[in-house]
N, C-alpha and C positions, 0 to 999 in steps of 0.2 A: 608429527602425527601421521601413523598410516592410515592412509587412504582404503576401505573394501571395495569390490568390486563384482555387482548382481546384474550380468547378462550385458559388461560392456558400461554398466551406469554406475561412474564413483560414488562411494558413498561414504559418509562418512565417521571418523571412528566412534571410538565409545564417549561416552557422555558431553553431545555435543552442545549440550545449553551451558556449559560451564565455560564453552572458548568466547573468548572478546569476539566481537564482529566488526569490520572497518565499513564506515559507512560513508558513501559519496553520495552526493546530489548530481542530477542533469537538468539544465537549465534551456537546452536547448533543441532543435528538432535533431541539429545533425547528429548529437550525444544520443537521441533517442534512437535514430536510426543504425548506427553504431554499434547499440547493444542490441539487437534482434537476434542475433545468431546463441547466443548466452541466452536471452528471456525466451526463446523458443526453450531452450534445454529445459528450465529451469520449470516452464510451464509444464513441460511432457511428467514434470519429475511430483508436482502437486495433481493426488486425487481428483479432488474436487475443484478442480481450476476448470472453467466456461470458456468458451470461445470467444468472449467477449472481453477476456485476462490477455487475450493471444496479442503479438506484437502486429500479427496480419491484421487486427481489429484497429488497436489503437493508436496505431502511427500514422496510419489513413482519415481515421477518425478526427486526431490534433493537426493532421498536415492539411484538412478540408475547415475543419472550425477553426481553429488558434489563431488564423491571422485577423480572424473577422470579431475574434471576443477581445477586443481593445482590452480589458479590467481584468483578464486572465493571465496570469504566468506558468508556465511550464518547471514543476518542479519533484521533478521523479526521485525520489530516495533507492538507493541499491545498496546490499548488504550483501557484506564478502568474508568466505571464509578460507582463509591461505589463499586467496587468490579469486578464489570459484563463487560466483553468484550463487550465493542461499537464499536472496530475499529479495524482492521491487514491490513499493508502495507506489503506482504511475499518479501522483499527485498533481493538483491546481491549486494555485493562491490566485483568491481572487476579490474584486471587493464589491462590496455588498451591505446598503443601506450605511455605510462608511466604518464598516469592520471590514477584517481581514480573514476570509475564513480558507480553510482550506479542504478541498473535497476529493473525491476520485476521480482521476481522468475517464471521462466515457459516459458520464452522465448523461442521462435523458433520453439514450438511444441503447442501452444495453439491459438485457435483462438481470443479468446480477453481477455484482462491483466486488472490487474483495485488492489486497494485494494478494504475493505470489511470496510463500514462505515455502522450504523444504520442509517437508514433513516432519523430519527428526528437530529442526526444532522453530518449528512456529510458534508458540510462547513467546521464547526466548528472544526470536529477534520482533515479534511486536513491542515487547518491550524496551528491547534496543532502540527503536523505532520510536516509540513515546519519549523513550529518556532525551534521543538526539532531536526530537522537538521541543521539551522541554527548554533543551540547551538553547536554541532557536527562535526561543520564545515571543523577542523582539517582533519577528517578522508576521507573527501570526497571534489572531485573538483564539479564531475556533477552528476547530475541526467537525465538516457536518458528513458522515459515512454515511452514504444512500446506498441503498438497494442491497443489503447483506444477507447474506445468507443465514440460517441457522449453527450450520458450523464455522461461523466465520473465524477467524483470527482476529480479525478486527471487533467483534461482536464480543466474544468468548474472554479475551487477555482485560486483566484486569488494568485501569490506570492508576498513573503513577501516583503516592499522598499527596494529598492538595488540590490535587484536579477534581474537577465536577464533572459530571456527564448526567445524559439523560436519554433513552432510549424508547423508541416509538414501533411498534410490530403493526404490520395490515395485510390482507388478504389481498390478493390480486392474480388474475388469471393462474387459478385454483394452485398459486406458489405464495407462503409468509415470507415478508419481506420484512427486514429492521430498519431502522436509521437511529446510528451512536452519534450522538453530539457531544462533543469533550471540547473542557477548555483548562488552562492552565492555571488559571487565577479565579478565585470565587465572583471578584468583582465585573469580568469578562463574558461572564452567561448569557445566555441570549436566547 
């Protein structure tokens, strides 16, 4: 597939929700610091990406919390197309009241949480994104998305048949806020 090219930034071709995405996990700090030069791009390249999406937020963020939340893991999904970062969910499994849920890294201290999909096709790889936890399923009951945006990817993409979810909106410093709670098995809700 050719590659376009708008002021120096690849982009890419025509109908790109139709290409598979390869999708890895980072487990760790050093993996996370690794990818900064790519999540920089990748940020510059989402509209509606926060400063608090940025690699300069959250790798300081995990490098100051992470050692000290003993019941947290470090588990960042990234989605690649030919190669090239199109997608980072910076994710935490963690445990809580003895589920396993998992949430957005940067909780509690940023004002709004989101992953980082390319525009052309954030749909496409949320759902990629659902499907590879689906797959994953073992390791996780829930998924609880705090602080989402209106136009979130996370908010917006439908989940996959059989899952449940439940979503919560409030006002707060005069910004609407969401939280999706998704889970994979009807009997797993919480």
């Amino acid at each position: 597939m050719a590659l376009n090219v708008d002021a120096g930034v690849p982009r890419l071709g025509s109908n790109p929700s139709s290409r598979p995405l390869e999708v890895e996990e980072i487990v760790s700090l050093r993996g996370l610091e690794q990818l900064q030069g790519e999540w920089r791009w990748l940020w510059a390249r989402c509209p509606g990406a926060t400063p608090s999406q940025r690699p300069e937020w959250l790798v300081p963020w995990y490098r100051n919390l992470g050692p000290r939340l003993a019941s947290h893991r470090l588990w960042v999904v990234t989605l690649r197309s030919e190669g090239r970062l199109v997608g980072l969910a910076p994710l935490l499994l963690r445990e809580e009241n003895g589920s396993r849920v998992v949430r957005l890294l940067g909780e509690g201290s940023s004002d709004s949480l989101d992953v980082l999909m390319d525009p052309e096709l954030a749909p496409h790889g949320v759902r990629t994104l659902f499907d590879w936890l689906g797959r994953d399923g073992e390791r996780w009951d829930t998924c609880v998305f705090e602080k989402l945006r209106e136009d979130s990817p996370l908010l917006r993409t439908p989940v996959p048949p059989g899952w449940g979810e439940r979503t919560e909106s409030w006002e707060a410093n005069d910004r609407r806020h969401h939280r999706r709670t998704v889970w994979h098995a009807p009997e797993t809700k919480v």
